[in-house]
MILO-144551 format. One record per residue: x, y, z of N, C-alpha, C in turn. Coordinates in pm, whole numbers, padded with zeros to 5 digits, always signed. Example, Ala and Ser with C-alpha at 12.3 -4.5 7.8 and 13.67 -1.06 7.14 Angstrom:
<nodes>
+01319-00569+00780+01230-00450+00780+01320-00330+00780
+01285-00225+00708+01367-00106+00714+01290+00003+00787
</nodes>
This chain:
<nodes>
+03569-08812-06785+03584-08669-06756+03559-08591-06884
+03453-08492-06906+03425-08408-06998+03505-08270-06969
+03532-08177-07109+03593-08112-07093+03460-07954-07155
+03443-07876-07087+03371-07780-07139+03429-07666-07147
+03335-07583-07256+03460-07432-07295+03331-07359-07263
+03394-07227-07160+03319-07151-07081+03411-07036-07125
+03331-07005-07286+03391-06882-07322+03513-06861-07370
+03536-06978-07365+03714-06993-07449+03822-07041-07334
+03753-07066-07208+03863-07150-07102+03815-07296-07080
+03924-07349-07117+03855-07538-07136+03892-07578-06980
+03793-07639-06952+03744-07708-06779+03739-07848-06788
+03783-07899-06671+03773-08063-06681+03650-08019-06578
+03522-08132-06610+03441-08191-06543+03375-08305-06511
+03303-08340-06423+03301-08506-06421+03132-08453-06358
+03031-08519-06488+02876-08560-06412+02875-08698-06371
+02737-08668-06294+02669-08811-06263+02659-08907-06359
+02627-08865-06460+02631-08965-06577+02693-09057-06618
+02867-08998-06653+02975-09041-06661+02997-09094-06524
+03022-09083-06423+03038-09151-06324+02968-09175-06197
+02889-09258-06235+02739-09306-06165+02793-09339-06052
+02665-09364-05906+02692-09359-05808+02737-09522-05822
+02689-09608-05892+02705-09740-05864+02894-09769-05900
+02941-09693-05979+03070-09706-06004+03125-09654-05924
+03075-09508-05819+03139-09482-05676+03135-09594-05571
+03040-09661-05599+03040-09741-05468+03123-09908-05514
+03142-09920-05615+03262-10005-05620+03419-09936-05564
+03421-09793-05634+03555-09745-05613+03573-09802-05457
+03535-09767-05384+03494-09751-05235+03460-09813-05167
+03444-09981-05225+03394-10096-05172+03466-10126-05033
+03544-10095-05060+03662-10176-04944+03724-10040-04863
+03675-09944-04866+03703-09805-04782+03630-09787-04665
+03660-09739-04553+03567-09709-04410+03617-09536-04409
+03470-09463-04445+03498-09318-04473+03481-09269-04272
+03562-09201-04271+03536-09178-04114+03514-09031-04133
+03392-08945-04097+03349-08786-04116+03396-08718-03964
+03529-08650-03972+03545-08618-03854+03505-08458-03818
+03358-08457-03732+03333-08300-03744+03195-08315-03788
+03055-08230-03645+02953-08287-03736+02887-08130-03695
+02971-08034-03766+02930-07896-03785+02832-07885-03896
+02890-07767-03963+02860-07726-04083+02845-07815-04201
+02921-07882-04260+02942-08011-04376+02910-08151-04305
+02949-08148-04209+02975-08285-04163+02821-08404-04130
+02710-08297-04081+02619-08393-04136+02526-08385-04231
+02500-08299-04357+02498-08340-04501+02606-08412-04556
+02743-08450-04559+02783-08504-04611+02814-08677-04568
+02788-08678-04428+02765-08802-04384+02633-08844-04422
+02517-08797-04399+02413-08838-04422+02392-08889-04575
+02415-08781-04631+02403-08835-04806+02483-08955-04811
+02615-08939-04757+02736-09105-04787+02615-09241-04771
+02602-09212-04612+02537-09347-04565+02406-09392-04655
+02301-09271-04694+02178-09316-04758+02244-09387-04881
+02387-09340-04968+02381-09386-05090+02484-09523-05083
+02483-09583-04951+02494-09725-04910+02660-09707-04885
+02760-09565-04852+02894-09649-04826+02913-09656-04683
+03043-09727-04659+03060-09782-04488+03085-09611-04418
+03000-09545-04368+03061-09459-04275+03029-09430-04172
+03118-09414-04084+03155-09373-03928+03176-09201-03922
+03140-09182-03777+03133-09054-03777+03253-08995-03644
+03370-08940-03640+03403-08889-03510+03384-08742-03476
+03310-08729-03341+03300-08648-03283+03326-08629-03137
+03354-08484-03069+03377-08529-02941+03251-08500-02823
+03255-08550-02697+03105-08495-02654+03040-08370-02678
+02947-08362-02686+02906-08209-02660+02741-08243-02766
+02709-08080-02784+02592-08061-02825+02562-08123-02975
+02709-08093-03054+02698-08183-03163+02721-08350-03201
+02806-08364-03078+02807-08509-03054+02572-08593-03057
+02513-08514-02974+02375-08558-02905+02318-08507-03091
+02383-08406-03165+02239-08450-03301+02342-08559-03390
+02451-08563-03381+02506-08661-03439+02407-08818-03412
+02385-08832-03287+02297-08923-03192+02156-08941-03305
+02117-08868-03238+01962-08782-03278+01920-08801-03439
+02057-08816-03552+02057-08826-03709+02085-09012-03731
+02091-09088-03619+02081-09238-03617+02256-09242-03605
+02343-09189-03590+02449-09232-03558+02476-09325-03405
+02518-09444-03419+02530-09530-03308+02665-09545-03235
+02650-09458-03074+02775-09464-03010+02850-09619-02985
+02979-09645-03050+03038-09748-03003+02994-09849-03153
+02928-09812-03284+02903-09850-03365+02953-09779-03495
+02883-09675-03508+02945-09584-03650+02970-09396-03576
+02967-09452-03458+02949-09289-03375+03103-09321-03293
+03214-09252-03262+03310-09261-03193+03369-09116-03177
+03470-09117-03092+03586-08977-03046+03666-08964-03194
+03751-08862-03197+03776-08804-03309+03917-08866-03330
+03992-08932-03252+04085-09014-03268+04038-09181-03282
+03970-09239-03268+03941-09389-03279+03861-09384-03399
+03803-09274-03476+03739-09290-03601+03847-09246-03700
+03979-09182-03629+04044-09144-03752+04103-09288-03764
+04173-09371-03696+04198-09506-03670+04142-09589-03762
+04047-09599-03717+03927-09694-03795+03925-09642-03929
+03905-09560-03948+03873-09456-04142+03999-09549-04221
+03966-09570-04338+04062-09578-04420+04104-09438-04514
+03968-09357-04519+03954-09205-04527+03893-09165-04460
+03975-09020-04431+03955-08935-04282+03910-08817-04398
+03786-08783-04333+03691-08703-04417+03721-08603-04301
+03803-08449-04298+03812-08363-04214+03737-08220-04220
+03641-08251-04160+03499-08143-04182+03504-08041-04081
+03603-08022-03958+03609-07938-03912+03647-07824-03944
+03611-07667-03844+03627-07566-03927+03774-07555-03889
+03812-07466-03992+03983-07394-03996+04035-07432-03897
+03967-07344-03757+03973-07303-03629+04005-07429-03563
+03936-07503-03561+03927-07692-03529+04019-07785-03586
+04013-07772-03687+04157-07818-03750+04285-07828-03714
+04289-07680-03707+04477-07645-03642+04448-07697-03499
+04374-07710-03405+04326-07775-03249+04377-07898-03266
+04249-07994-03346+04275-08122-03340+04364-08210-03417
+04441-08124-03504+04556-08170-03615+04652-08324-03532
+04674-08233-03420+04790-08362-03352+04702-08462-03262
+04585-08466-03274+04474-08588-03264+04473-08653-03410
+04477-08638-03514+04435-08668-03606+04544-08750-03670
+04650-08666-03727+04774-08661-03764+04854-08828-03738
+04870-08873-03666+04931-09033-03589+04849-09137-03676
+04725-09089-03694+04618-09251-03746+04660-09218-03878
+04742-09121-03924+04704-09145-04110+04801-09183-04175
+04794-09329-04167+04881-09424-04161+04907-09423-04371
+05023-09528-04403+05006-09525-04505+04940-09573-04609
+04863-09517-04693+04785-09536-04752+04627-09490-04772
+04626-09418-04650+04496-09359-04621+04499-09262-04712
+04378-09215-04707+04341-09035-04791+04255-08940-04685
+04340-08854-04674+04300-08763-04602+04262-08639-04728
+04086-08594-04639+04014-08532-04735+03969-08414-04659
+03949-08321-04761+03920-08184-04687+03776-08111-04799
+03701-08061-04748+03579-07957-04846+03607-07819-04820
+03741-07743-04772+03791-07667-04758+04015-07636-04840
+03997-07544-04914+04166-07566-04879+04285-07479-04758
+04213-07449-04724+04242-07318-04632+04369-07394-04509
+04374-07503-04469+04438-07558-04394+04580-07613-04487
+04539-07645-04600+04659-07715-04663+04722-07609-04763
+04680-07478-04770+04716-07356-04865+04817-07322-04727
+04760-07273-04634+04838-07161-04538+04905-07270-04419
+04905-07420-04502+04982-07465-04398+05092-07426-04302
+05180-07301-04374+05286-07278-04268+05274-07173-04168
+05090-07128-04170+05020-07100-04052+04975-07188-03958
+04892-07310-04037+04792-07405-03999+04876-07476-03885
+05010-07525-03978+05077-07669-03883+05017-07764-03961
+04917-07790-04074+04866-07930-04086+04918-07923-04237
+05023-08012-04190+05126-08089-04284+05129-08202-04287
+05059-08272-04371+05001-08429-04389+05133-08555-04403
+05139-08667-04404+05255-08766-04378+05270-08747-04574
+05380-08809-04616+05429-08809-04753+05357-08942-04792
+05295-09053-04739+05269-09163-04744+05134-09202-04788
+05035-09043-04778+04901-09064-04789+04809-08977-04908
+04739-08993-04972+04708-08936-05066+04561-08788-04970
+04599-08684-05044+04560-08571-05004+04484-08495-05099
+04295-08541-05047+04227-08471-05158+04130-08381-05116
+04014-08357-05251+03932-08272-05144+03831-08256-05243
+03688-08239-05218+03615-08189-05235+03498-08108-05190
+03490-07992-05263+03394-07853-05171+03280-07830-05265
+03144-07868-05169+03034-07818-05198+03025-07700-05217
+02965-07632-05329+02955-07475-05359+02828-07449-05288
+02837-07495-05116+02723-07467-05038+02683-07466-04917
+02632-07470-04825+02616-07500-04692+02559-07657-04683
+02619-07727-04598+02604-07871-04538+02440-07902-04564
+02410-07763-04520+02200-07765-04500+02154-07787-04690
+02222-07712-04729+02180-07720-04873+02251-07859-04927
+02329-07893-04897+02346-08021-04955+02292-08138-04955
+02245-08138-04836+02121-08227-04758+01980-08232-04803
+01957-08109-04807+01814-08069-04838+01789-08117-05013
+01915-08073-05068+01929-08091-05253+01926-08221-05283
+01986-08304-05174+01993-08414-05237+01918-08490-05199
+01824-08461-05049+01670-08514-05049+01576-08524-05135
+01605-08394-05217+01468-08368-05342+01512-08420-05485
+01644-08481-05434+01705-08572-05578+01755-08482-05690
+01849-08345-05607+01925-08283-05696+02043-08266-05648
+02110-08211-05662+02294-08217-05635+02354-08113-05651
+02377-08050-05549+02482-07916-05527+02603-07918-05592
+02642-07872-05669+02812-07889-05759+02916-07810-05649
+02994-07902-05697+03133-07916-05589+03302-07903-05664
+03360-07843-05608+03491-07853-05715+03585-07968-05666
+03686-08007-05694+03731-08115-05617+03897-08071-05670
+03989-08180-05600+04124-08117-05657+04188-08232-05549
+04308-08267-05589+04433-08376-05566+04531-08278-05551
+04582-08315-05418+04695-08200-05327+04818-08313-05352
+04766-08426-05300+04892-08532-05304+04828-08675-05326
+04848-08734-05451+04865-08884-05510+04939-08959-05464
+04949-09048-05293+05082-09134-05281+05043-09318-05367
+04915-09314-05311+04827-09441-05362+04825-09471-05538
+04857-09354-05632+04804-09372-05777+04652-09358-05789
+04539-09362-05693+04398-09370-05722+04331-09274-05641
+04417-09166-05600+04359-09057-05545+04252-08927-05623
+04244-08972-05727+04141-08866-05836+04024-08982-05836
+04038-09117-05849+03930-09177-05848+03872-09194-05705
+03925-09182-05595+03851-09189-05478+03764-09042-05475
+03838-08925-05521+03798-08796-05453+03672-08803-05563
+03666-08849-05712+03561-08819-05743+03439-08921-05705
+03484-09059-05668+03405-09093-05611+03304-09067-05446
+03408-08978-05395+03340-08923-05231+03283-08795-05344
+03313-08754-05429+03267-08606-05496+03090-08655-05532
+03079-08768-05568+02926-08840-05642+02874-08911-05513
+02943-08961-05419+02853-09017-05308+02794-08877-05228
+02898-08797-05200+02828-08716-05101+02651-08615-05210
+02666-08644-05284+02598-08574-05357+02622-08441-05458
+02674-08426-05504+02711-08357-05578+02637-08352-05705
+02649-08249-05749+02526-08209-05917+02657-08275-06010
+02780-08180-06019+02868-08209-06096+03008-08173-06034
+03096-08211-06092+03238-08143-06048+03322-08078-06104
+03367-08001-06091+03446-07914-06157+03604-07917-06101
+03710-07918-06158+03857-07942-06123+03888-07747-06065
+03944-07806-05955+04078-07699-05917+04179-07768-05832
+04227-07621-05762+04350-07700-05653+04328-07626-05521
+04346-07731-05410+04378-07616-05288+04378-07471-05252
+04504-07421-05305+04505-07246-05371+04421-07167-05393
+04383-07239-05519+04273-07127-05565+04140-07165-05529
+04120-07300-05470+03982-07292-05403+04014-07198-05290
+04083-07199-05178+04103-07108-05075+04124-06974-05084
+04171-06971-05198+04173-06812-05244+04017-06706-05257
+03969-06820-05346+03847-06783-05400+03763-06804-05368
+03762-06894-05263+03650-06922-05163+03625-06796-05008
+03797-06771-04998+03770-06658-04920+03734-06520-04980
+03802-06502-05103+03740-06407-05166+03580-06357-05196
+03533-06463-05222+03395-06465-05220+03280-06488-05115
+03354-06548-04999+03262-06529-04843+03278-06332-04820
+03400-06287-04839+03461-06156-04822+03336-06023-04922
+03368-06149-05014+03289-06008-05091+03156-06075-05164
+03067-06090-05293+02985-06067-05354+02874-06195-05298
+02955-06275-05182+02834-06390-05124+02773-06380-04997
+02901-06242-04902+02816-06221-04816+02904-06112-04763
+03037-06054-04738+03032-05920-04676+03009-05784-04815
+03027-05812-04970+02989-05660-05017+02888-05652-05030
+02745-05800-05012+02655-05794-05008+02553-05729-04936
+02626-05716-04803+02570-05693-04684+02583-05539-04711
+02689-05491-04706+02764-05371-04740+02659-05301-04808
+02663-05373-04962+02589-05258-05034+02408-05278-04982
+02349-05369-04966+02234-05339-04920+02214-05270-04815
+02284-05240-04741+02335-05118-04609+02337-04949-04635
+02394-04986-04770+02409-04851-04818+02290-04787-04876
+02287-04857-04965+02091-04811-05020+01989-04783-04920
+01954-04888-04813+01875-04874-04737+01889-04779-04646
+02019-04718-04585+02080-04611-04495+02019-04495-04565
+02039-04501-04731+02038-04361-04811+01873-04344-04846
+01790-04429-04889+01658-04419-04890+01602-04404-04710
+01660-04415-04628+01580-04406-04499+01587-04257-04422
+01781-04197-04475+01795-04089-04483+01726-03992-04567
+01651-03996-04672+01576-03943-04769+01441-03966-04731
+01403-03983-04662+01246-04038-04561+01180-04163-04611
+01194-04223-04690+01176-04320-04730+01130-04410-04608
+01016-04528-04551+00976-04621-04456+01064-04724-04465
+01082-04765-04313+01147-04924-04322+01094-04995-04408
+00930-05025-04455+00902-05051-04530+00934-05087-04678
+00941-04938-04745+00963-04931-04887+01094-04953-04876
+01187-04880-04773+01364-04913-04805+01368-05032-04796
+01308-05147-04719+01347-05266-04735+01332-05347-04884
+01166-05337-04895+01133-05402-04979+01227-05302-05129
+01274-05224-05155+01319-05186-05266+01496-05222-05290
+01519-05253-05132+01642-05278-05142+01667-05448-05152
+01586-05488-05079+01634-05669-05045+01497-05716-05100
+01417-05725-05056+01302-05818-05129+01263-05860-05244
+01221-05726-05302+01253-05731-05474+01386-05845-05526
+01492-05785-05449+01592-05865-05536+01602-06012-05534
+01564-06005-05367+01568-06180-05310+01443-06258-05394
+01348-06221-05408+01191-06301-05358+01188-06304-05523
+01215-06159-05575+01174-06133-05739+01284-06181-05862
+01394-06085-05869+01517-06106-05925+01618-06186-05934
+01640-06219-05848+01701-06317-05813+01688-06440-05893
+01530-06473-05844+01570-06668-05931+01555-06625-06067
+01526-06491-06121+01525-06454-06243+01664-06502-06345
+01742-06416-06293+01888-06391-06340+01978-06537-06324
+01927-06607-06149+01975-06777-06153+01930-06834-06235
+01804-06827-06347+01737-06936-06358+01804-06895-06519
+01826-06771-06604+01818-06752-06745+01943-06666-06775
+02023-06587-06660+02115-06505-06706+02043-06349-06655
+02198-06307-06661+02114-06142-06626+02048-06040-06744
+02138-06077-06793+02071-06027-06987+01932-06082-07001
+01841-06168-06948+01687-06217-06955+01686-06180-06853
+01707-06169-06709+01652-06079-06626+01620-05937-06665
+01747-05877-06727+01689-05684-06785+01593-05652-06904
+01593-05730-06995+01497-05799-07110+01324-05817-07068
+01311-05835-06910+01210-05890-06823+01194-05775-06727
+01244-05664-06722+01210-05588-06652+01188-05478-06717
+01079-05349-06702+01062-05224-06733+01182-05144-06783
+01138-05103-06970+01271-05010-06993+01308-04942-06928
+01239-04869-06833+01326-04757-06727+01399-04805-06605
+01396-04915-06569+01476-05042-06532+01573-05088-06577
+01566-05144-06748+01648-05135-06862+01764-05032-06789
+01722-04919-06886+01790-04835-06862+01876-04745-06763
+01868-04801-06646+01911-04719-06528+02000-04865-06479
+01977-04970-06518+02068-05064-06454+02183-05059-06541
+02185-05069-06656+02330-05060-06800+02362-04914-06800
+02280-04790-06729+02398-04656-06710+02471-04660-06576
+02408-04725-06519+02428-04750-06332+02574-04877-06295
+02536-04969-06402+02670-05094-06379+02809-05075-06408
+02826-04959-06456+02940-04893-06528+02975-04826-06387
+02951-04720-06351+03008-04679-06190+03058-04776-06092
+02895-04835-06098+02936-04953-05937+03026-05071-05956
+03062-05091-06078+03172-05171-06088+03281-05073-06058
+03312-04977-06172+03468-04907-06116+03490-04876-05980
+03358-04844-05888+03374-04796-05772+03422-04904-05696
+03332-05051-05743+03395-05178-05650+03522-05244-05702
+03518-05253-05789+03670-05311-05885+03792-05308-05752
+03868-05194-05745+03991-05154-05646+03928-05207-05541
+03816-05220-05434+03800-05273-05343+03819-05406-05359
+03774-05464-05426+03753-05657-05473+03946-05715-05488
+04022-05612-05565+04119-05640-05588+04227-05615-05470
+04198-05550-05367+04241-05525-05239+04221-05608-05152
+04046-05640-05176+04079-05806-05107+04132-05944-05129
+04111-05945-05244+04209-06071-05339+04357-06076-05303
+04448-05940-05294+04566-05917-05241+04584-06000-05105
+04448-05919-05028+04447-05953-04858+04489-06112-04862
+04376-06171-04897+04367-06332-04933+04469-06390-04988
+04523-06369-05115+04601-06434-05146+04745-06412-05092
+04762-06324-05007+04909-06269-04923+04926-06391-04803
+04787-06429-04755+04772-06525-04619+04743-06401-04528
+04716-06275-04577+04662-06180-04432+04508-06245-04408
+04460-06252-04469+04322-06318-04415+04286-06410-04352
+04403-06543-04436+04381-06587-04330+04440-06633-04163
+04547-06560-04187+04639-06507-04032+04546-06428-03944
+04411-06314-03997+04318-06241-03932+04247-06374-03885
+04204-06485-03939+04074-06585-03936+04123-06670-03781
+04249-06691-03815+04375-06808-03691+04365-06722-03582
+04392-06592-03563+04462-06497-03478+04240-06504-03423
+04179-06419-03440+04018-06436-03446+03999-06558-03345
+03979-06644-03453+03929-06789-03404+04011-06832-03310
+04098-06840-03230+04185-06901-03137+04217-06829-03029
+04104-06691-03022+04076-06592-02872+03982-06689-02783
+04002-06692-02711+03911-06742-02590+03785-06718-02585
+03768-06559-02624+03627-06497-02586+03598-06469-02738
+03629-06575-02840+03573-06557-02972+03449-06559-03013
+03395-06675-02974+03252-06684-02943+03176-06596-02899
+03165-06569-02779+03090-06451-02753+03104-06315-02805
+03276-06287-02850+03243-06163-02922+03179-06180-03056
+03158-06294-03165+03109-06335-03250+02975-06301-03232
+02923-06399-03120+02759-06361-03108+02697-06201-03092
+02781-06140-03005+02775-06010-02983+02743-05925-03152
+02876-05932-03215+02825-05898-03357+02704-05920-03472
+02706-06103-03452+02574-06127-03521+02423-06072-03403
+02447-06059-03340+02319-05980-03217+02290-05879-03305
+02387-05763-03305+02402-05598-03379+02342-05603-03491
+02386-05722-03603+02333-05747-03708+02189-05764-03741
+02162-05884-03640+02020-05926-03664+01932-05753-03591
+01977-05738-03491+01898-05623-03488+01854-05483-03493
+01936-05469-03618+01979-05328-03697+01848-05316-03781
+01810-05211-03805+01660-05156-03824+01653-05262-03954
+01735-05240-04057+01728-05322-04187+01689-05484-04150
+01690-05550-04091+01672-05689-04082+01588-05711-03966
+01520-05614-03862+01430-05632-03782+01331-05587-03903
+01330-05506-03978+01229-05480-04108+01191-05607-04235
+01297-05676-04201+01271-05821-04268+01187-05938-04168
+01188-05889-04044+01124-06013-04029+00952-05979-04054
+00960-05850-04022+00825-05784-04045+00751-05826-04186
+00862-05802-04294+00789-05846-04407+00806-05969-04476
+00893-06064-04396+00863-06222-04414+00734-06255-04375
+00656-06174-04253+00575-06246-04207+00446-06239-04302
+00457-06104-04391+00325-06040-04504+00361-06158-04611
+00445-06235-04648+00481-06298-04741+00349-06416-04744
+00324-06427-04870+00166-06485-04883+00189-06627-04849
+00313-06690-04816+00291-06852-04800+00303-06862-04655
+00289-06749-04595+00238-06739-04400+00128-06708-04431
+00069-06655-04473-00086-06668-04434-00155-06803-04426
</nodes>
């Protein structure tokens, strides 16, 4: 485990280097990882397990995701089973379902995790607000976790092209003594770039904080706002799009990912320069009190009491779809598909 200083705060981290996949797959020799849940995480992180040779089984229950579970070479009555006979079988119960699914299938799950097992999560949201959740694990079993800083699709896809999505990881409960060496070993099988240490808490904290705000609702927000205010000012779907989202996505973007934002403004027109370092001074103070209002929300458990209360309506789903409908076809993003299609790698 290396320790790096990010500005004067020292971090435990663990690369590939230091702990190669071949030393994961000893950790783990004698483990049957069971991936229960083949949503979102559940098949990038099964898929990567199995290619990098460990024993895993998958539980799911019938349905549409059960048939690509099928469809990705999982074999019913072989490494494919119901979500109780794979927790059984698992010596680690890899729990990939969402929040929502979780608190459902908890008392399916809950009976098989016998002692000694490790029950694992890529979320902390169930074991933070447990005395919402109900999922209160046996004292007998070690309780870990590691979270891709990504979608299941990107983890899959990254580690097809032989790179590795970084993941934080964190030990809730040690009953075994070798619960940091299993989690970093599922942390290097599933694929991972590197790892970075936290806990439950503040992954859930900050993980909701940041779906909430700067990864996808102030995002949405503020490109809403610009584009509303240039369209109100006559401005074309056109130019409001491309000045609001394209530029940033297609242009800026891998700029600032690839070197920092200080070589992104360095790289752009002084009058660019200049209007972004008089301009970042407002839109921070203006967002600051909002960001810290939601951090409150989150870290109180109102968020996620809104997420439980939400997710566990009957007609969640469809009012869900209903919203993303509105979304996708609000002038701003029917104007994106228009100019995905001008994008020179369709022609």
């Amino acid at each position: 485990m290396a320790q790096l200083n990010f500005g004067g705060t020292i971090e435990n981290v663990v690369t590939r280097e230091e702990f190669p996949l071949a030393k994961a797959l000893e950790v783990l020799k004698n483990e049957t990882i069971a991936v229960i849940g083949y949503g979102v995480q559940g098949p990038g992180q099964s898929l990567n397990l199995r290619d990098n040779g460990f024993n895993v089984i998958v539980g799911q229950r019938p349905g549409r995701t059960y048939d690509k579970a099928v469809a990705d070479g999982w074999v019913p009555g072989e490494t494919l089973f119901g979500i109780e006979e794979a927790c059984a079988r698992g010596t680690i119960v890899m729990c990939l379902l969402s929040d929502a699914a979780v608190i459902s299938v908890w008392p399916a799950i809950k009976p098989h995790l016998t002692e000694g097992k490790a029950l694992y999560f890529s979320h902390g949201f169930a074991i933070t607000w447990n005395d919402r959740t109900g999922v209160v694990p046996p004292a007998n079993v070690d309780v870990i976790m590691v979270a891709p800083k990504g979608s299941g699709t990107s983890l899959r896809t990254m580690f097809l092209e032989g790179r590795g999505l970084n993941s934080s990881y964190a030990v809730y409960q040690d009953y075994t003594g070798k619960a940091l060496e299993r989690t970093i070993a599922l942390g290097i099988g599933v694929g991972s770039g590197y790892l970075f240490e936290t806990t439950f808490q503040r992954e859930a904290t900050s993980d909701l904080t940041g779906e909430r705000g700067s990864l996808m609702g102030a995002i949405q927000g503020l490109l809403l706002a610009q584009y509303e205010v240039l369209r109100e000012n006559g401005h074309t779907p056109s130019e409001a799009f491309n000045e609001t989202v394209e530029e940033l996505t297609q242009s800026l973007m891998p700029l600032f990912a690839k070197n920092g934002m200080d070589w992104m403004y360095a790289n752009c027109s002084t009058t660019a320069q200049r209007g972004a370092l008089d301009w970042m001074g407002p839109f921070h103070d203006a967002i600051k009190p909002v960001v810290r209002e939601l951090y409150e929300s989150v870290r109180s458990g109102q968020e996620a009491q809104i997420s439980i209360d939400s997710n566990s309506r009957p007609d969640y789903r469809e009012k869900l779809g209903e919203e993303l409908r509105q979304l996708r076809e609000s002038e701003m993003w029917q104007a994106a598909v228009t100019v995905r299609q001008l994008r020179p790698e369709n022609e």
